[in-house]
C-alpha positions in Angstrom: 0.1 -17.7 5.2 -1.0 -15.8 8.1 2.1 -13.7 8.0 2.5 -11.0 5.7 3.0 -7.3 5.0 0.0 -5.2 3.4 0.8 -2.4 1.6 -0.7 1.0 0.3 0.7 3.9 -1.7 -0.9 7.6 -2.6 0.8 8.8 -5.2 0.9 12.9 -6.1 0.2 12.5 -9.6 -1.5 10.0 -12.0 2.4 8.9 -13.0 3.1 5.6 -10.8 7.1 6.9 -9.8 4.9 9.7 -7.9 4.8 8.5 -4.8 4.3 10.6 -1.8 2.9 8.6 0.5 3.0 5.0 2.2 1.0 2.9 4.6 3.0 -0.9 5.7 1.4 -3.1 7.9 3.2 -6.4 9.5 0.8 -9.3 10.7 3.1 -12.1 12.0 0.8 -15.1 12.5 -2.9 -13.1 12.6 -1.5 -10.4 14.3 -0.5 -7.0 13.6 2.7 -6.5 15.2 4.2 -3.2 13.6 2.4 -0.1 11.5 4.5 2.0 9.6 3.4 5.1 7.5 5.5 7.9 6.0 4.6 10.9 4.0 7.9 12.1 1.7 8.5 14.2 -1.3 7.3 13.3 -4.9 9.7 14.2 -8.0 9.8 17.9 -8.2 7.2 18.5 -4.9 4.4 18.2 -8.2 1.0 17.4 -7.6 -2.3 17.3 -9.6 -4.8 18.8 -7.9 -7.7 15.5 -8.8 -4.9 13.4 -6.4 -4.8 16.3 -3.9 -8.9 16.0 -4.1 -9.1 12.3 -3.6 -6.1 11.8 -0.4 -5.6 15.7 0.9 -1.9 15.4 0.4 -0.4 18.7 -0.4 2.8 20.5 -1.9 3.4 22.5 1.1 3.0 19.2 3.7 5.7 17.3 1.6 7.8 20.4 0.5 10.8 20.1 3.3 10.6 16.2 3.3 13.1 14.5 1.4 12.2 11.7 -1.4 11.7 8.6 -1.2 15.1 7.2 -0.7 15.1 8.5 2.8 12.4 6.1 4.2 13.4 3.2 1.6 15.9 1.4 4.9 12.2 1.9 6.6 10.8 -0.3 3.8 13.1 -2.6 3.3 13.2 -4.2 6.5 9.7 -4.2 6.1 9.3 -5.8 2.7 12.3 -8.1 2.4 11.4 -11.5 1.4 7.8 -11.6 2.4 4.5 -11.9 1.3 3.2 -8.7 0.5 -0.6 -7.8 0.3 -1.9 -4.8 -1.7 -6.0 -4.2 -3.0 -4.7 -3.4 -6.0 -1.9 -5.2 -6.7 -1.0 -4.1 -9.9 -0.5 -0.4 -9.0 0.7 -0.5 -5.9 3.9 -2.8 -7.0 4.0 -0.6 -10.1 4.2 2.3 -7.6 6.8 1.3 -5.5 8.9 -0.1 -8.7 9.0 2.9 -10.7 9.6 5.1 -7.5 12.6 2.8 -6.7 14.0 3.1 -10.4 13.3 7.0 -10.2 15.9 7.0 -7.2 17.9 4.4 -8.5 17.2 1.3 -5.9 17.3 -2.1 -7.1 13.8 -3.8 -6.8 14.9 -7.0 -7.0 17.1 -7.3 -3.5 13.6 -6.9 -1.9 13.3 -11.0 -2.9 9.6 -10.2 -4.1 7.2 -12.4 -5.5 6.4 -11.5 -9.4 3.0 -10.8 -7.7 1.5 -10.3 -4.9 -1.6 -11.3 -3.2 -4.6 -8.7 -4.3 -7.8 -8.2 -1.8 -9.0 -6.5 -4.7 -8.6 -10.0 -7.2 -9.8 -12.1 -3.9 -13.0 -10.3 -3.2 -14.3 -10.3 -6.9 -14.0 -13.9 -6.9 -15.7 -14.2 -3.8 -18.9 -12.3 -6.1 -18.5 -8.6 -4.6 -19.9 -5.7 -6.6 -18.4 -3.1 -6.3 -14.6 -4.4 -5.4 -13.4 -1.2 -4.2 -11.5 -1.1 -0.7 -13.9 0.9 1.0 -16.6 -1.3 -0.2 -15.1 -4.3 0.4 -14.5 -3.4 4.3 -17.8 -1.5 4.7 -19.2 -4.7 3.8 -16.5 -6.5 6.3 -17.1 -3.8 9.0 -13.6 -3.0 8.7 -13.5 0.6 10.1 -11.4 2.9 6.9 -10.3 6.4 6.2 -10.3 5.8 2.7 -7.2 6.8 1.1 -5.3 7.3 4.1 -2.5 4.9 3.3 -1.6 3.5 6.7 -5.8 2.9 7.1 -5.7 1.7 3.2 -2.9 -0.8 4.2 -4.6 -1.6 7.7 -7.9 -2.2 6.0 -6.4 -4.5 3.1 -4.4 -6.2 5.8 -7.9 -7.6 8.0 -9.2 -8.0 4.5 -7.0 -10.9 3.3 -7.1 -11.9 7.3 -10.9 -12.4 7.0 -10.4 -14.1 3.7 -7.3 -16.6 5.6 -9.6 -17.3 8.2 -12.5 -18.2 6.1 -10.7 -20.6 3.9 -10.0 -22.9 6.6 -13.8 -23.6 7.6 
């Protein structure tokens, strides 16, 4: 279980197939062994400016990079058949299934679980208030630049690390 790919989207808008940014983090057995983070262009270059507030992403940083489907060969080889990691589970494979269908890639020859493992689901069962991934690695000492998705995806990834290693005791 110690080997697995954590995973963090921003997304432009508050639609989920508005992704314009992504954070990927391989741990093969408890160690990170490759980072990966690419900013690329939402549908239409469109933004809302309370996403903009909350990440810093703008039109004019993502206006000459293509979509999505440029970088997907870059997240392919990192997602394929493994475990994947997100805080929020829900909305971050939500994110990167409706971005996929927006450019027309087929989800399912990633070889995903239905769901994936959620820091976010973990450390509310473990009793922490607030469950937010700042929180939770504050709490941790996990160093974070809140939504920043390669430190999102870095921060979830020594989340469910901590967790791994605390099970075992």
């Amino acid at each position: 279980m110690s080997t697995f790919v954590a995973i963090d989207f921003e997304t432009a808008t508050g639609y989920p197939y508005s992704a314009c940014a992504v954070g990927i983090v391989t741990i093969e057995d408890g160690i990170i062994t490759d980072e990966y983070h690419s900013l690329f262009q939402p549908p239409e270059n469109e933004y809302w400016r309370k996403n903009i507030s909350i990440h810093g992403i703008t039109p004019a940083m993502t206006e000459d990079l293509p979509g999505f489907h440029a970088i997907y060969p870059e997240v392919k080889k990192r997602l394929k058949g493994k475990i994947v990691v997100a805080h929020n589970e829900g909305f971050d494979r939500n994110v990167l299934i409706q971005t996929m269908r927006v450019y027309q890639l087929d989800y399912d020859e990633l070889f995903l679980p239905e769901r994936w493992e959620c820091t976010c689901r973990i450390y509310r069962s473990l009793g922490y208030k607030p469950v937010t991934l700042n929180a939770c690695c504050e709490r941790q000492g996990i160093p974070l630049q809140h939504h920043e998705a390669l430190s999102d995806a870095r921060g979830c990834a020594k989340l469910y690390l901590n967790f791994l290693e605390n099970i075992h005791y």
